[in-house]
C-alpha positions in Angstrom: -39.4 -16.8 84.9 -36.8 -14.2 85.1 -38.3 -12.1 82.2 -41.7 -12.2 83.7 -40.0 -11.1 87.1 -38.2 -8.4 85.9 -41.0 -7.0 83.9 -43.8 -7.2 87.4 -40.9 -5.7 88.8 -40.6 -2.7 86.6 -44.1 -2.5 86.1 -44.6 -2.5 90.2 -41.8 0.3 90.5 -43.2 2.0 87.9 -46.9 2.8 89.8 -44.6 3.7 92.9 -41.5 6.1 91.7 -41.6 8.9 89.7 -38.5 8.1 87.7 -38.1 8.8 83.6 -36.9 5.5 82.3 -39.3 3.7 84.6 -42.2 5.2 82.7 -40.6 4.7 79.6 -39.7 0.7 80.2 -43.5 0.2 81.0 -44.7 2.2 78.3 -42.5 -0.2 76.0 -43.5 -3.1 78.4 -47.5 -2.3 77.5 -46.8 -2.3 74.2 -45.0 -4.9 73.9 -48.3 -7.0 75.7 -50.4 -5.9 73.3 -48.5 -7.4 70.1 -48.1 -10.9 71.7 -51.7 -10.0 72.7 -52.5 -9.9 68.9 -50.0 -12.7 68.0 -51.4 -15.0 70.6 -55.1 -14.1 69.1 -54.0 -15.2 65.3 -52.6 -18.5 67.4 -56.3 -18.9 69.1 -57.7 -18.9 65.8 -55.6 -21.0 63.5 -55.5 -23.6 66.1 -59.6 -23.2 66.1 -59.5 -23.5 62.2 -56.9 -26.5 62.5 -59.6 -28.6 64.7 -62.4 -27.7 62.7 -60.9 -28.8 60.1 -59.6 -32.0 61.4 -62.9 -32.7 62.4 -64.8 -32.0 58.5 -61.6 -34.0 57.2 -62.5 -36.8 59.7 -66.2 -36.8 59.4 -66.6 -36.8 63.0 -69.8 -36.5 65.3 -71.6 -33.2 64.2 -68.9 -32.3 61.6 -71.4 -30.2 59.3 -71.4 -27.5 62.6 -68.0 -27.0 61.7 -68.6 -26.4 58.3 -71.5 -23.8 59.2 -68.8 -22.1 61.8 -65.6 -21.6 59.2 -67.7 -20.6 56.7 -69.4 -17.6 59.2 -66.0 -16.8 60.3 -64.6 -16.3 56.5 -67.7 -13.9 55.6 -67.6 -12.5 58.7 -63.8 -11.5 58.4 -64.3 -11.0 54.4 -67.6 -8.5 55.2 -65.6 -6.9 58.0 -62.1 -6.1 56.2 -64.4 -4.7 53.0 -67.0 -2.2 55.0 -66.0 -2.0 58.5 -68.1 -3.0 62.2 -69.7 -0.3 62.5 -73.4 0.3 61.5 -72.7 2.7 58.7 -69.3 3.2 56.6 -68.5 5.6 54.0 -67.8 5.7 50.5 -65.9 8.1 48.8 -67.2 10.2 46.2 -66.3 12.8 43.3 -67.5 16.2 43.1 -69.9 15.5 40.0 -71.4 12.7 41.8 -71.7 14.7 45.1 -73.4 17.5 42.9 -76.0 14.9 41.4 -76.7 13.5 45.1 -77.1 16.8 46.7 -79.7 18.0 43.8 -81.7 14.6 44.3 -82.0 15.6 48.2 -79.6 12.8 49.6 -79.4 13.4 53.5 -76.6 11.1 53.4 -73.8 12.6 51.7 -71.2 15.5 53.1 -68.3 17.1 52.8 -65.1 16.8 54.7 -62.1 19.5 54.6 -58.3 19.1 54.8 -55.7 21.5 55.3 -52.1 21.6 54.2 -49.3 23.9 54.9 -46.1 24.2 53.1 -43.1 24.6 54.9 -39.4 25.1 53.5 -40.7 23.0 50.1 -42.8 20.0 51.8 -46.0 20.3 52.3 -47.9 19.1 55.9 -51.5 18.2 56.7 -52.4 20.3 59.9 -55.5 20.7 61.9 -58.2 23.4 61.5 -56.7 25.5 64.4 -53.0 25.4 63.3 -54.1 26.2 60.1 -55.7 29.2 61.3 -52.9 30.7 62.9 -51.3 33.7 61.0 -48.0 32.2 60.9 -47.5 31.7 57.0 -49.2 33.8 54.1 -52.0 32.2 52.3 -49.8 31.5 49.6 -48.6 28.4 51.8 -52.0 27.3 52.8 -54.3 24.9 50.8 -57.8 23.2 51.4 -58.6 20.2 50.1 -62.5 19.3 50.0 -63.7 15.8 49.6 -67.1 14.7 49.3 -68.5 10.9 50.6 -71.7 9.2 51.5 -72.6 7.2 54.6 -74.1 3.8 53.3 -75.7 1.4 55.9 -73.5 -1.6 56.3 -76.0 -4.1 55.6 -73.8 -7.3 54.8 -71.9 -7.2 58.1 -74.1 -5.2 61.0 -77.3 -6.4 59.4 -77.3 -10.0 58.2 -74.7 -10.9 60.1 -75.7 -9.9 63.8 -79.6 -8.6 63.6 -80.4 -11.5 61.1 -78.4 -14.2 62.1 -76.2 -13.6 65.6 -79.1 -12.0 67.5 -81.6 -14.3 66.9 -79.0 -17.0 68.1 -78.4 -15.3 71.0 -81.5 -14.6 71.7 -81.9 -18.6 71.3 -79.5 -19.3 74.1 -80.6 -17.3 76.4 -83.9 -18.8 76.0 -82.7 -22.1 76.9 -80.5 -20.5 79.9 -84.1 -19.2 81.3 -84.6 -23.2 81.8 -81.6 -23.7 84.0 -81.7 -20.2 85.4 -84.9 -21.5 87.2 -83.7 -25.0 88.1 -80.9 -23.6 89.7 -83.5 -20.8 91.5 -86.0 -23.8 92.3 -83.2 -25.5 94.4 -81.5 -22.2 95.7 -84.7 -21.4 97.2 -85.6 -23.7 99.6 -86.4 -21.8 102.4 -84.9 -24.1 104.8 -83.4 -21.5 106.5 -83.9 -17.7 107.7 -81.2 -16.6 104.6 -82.8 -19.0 102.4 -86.3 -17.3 103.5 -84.8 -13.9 103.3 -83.0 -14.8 99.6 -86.4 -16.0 98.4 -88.4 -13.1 99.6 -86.0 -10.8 98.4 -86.2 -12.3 94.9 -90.0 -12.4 94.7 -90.0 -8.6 95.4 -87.9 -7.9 92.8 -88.5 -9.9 90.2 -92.4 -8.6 90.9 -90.8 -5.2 90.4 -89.2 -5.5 87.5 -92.3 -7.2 85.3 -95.6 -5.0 84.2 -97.5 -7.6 86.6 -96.3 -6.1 89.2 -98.1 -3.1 89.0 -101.4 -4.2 88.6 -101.0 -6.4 91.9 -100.1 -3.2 93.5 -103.3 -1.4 92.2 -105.1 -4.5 93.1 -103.7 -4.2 97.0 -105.0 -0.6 97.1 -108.2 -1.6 95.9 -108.4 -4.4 98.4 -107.3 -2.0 101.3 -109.0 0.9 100.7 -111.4 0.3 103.2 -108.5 0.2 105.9 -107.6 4.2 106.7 -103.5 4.1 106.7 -103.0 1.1 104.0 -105.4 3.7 102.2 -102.7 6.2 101.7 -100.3 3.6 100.4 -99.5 4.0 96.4 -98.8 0.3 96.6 -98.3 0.7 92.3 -95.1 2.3 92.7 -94.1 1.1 96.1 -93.4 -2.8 94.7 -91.0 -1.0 92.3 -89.4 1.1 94.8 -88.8 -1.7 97.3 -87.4 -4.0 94.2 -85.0 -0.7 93.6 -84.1 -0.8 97.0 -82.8 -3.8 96.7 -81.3 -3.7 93.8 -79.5 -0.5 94.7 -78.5 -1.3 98.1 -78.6 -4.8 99.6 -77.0 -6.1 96.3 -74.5 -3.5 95.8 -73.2 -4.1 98.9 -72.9 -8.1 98.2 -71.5 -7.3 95.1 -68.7 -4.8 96.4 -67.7 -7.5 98.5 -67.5 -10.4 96.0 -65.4 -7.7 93.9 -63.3 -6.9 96.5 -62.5 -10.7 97.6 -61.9 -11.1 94.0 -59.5 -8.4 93.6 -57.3 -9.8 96.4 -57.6 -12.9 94.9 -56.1 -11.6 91.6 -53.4 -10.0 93.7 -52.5 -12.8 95.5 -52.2 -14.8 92.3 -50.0 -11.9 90.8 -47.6 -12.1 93.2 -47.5 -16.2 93.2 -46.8 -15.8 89.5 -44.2 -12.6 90.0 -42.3 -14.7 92.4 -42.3 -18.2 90.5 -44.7 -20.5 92.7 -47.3 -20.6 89.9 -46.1 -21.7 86.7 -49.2 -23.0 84.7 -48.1 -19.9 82.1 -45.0 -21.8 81.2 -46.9 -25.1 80.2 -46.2 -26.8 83.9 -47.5 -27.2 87.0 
């Protein structure tokens, strides 16, 4: 409790005063969060491993799901650690390769430069601009070229999340839509003038927000066309504007609120924990 005091404490003084080792202490503070951070991640998913295990050792109720779920996290990891996240990764090449790709008409192959300065014996990798400068002869400079090729990471961004997480997720969210609309059925009662107002409100922009809508507002301006102000109405783009509105406004403002009650919320249970009332971090009550 005193260690979590004394670092609020800094951290609070820190945002307020302009003082040297303040800055410093939080810096070393932040940093210092992020590697039990990491630490406390590793924890989270040995102790996952350890009850999946338990649970394939035991044979208990759906224990081949836990099977499915270390073995994606192993080839997820493995796939991960050997080509990256990202969509595409890079593979380093030699300069006779590189000459055979570029005469084939590869679009996916290029060239990268580095450059190297030697100063008093020992030689320093720099950036373009520093290299630039005229403050050594070219006798001290060198440029290194080397050549790679971007390969689409097909094992990790591909299988793993287009061919297999998306289509899970998009699973989920399928069966959400079901209780999404239970929960909307009951919401909506319009019992009241805000449950009136809340149901109305959703209809327009829910209209507004689907291709239907449009075609009921080309069907309104045919069915007023006869009347000479409704007339002048584009009632095709007006449902969309009015669901906008909404959106935009109205919801923003509701939003801002909940936000704002939830970030004095947070700062109330900040200061419970900076001053010891709340100890649920320590393993108590």
């Amino acid at each position: 409790m005193l260690i979590t005091f004394l670092a609020c404490l800094v951290l609070v003084l820190q945002f307020i005063l302009d003082v040297s080792w303040l800055d410093r202490a939080a810096t070393a503070i932040n940093d210092y969060t992020s590697i039990v951070a990491t630490f406390a991640m590793v924890l989270g998913l040995a102790s996952l491993a350890t009850v999946h295990f338990n649970r394939i050792y035991r044979k208990r109720e759906n224990w081949p799901y836990s099977i499915i779920l270390i073995l994606g996290f192993i080839v997820s990891v493995l796939f991960a650690t050997l080509y990256g996240v990202e969509k595409t990764y890079e593979v380093g090449l030699n300069a006779q390769e590189f000459a055979a790709l570029k005469a084939s008409g590869d679009k996916t192959i290029g060239t990268r430069a580095s450059y190297f300065l030697l100063v008093e014996g020992i030689e320093y990798e720099v950036s373009k601009q520093f290299y630039d400068l005229h403050i050594l002869p070219d006798s001290h400079k060198r440029t290194v070229m080397s050549y790679y090729q971007d390969r689409s990471n097909d094992l990790f961004d591909t299988l793993i999340f287009q061919r297999i997480y998306d289509p899970l997720q998009g699973t989920m969210f399928s069966l959400l839509a079901f209780f999404m609309a239970s929960a909307a059925y009951r919401a909506f009662r319009a019992k009241s003038l805000e449950a009136s107002l809340l149901l109305l409100s959703a209809f327009l922009v829910m209209l507004g927000r689907v291709p239907i809508g449009e075609k009921v507002g080309e069907l309104l301006e045919f069915m007023l066309a006869w009347v000479p102000l409704l007339s002048q109405i584009d009632f095709s783009s007006l449902i969309g504007e009015i669901s906008s509105y909404i959106m935009e406004v109205p919801n923003t403002a509701g939003q801002r609120a909940i936000m704002i009650g939830a970030a004095l919320g947070m700062v109330a249970a900040s200061f419970r924990i900076w001053i010891g009332l709340e100890k649920e971090y320590l393993g108590r009550d």
